[in-house]
N, C-alpha and C positions, 0 to 999 in steps of 0.2 A: 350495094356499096357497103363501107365498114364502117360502122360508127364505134368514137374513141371516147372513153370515159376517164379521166384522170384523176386519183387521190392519193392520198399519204405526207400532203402537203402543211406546214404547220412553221410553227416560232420555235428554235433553237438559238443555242447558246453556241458560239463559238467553238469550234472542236469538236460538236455533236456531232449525231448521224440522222438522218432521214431513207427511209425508204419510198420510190411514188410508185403508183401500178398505172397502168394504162390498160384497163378491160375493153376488148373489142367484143365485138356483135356484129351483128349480120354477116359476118365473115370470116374465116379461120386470119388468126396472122400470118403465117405461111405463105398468104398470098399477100403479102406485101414486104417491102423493107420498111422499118419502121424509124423513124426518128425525136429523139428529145430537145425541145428550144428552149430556151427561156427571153425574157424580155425584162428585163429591170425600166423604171416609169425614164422619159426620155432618151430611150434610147432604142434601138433596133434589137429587132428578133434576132438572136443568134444561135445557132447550132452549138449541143453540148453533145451528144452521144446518139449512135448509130449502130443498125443491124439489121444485116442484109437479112432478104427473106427466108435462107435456107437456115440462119439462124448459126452458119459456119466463121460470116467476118463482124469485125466490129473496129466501133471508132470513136475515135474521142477528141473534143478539144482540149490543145495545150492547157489551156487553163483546167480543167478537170484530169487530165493523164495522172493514175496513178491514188487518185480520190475516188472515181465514180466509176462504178462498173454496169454496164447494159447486160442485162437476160431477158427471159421468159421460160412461161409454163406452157407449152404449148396443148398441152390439155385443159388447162383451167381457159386459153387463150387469152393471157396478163402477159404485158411489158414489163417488166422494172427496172428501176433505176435506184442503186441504192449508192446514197450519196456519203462520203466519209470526212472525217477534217473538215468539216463546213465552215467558209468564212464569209462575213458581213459581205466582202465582192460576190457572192452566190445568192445574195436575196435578188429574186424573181419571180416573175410567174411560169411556171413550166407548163409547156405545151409537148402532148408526144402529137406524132402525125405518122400518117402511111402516105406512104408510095405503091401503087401498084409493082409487083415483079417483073410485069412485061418489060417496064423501063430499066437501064443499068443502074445499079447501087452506086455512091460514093462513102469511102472514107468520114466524109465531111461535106456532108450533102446542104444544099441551100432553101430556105425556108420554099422561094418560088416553083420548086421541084417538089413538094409535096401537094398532094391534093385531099387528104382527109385529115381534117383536127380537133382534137380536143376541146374543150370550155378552156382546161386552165385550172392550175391550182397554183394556191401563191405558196412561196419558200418566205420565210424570212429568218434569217443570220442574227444574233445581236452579238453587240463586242462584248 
């Protein structure tokens, strides 16, 4: 199985930028679709960005479209998420996660649909 490691996470200012990686191990990324959550404190894990395992589709939530872009190195086998425009609504903790290949990819996949996760790095936004 793939274990996910998550960093790049830190305190910005408003309008900054952040980059997070997501280093997997014990498994290429390729074999899986991979996904980014976040969770802000009371509130539900939600889906920010998405990319199928061939590394061809991707996907975003409306609230991120157009800010945040999904890659990787599939040689280094790193995710990233490199976050633009950050505002104080983007402080969370980010979570990436994989999905196995065998399963279908979505757009906008849901937390229950993934089976490998991260620890978690916190984001925090200030006004």
């Amino acid at each position: 199985q793939v274990r996910l490691v998550e960093s790049g996470g830190g305190l910005v200012q408003s309008g900054g930028s952040l980059r997070l990686s997501c280093a997997a191990s014990g498994r290429t990324i390729d074999s899986y679709h991979i996904g980014w959550f976040r969770q802000a404190p009371g509130q539900a894990r939600e889906g920010v960005s998405f990319l199928s395992s061939s590394g061809a589709s991707t996907g975003y939530a409306d609230a991120v479209k157009g800010r945040f872009t999904i890659s990787r190195d599939a040689v280094k086998n790193v995710v990233y998420l490199e976050m633009n425009s950050l505002k104080p609504g983007d402080t969370a903790v980010y979570y990436c996660a994989a999905r196995s290949y065998r399963y279908s990819w979505s757009e906008n996949g849901l937390p229950s649909e993934y089976q490998y996760w991260g620890q978690g790095t916190q984001v925090t936004v200030s006004s």
